[in-house]
N, C-alpha and C positions, 0 to 999 in steps of 0.2 A: 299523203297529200290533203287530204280530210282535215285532220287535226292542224296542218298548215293555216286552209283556209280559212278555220273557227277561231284560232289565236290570231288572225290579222284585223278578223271582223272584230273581235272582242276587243281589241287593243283600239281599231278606229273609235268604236262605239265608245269607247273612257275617253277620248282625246275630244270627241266632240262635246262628251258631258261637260270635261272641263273648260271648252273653248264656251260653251254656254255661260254655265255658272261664274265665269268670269267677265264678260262681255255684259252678263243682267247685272253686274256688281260694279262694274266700271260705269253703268248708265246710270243705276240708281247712287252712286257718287256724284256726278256730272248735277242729276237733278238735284241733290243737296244742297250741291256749290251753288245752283242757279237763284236758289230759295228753300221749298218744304217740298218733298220728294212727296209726302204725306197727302193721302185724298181721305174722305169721308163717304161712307156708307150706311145709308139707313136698314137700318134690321127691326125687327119685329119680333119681341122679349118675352118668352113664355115661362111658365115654372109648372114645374109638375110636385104636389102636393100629397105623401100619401096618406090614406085617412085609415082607422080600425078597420076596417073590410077587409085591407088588402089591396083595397083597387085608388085610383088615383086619380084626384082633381087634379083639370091643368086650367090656370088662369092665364089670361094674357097681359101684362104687364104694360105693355104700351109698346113704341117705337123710339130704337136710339140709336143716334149718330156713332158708327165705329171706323175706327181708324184706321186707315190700310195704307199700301205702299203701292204705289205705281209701279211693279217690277213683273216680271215673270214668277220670280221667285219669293220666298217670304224674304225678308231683311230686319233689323232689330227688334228681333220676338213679335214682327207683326204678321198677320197675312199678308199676301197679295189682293188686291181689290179685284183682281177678274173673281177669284173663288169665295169674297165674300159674296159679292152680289147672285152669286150662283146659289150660295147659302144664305141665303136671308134669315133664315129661321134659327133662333138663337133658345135653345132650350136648357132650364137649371134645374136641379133636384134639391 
């Protein structure tokens, strides 16, 4: 009866992954057709430099506009804009 229950959970729990993933795909289509599905987010550009020590300068580079989708999900190799703005902080080596 156990392992009933856990294959009916498991099986909802995929149907609703995919009623998601599909449903944030059908909207971020919708907002294509409308115009640019595409927002902007300003982020904050640092670099981390290592020097002969061992230890490592970080400069901050400035602030730049990045590209994101208006989805839930990421769509054409971009973020989502809720998880940029959450990351703001953009670090290179």
């Amino acid at each position: 009866m156990r392992m009933r229950g856990l294959t009916s959970w498991l099986s909802l729990s995929v149907i609703l992954l995919i009623g998601l993933s599909a449903a944030d795909y059908i909207v971020f289509l919708y907002h294509q057709r409308q115009g640019s599905p595409l927002s902007f987010v300003t982020v904050r550009e640092f670099v981390a430099a290592p020097l002969k020590n061992g230890r490592y300068e970080y400069d901050y580079l400035g602030d730049m506009d990045v590209p994101c989708v208006s989805a839930l999900l990421p769509h054409q190799r971009m973020s989502p804009c809720w998880w940029v703005s959450v990351h703001r902080d953009h670090w290179n080596q």
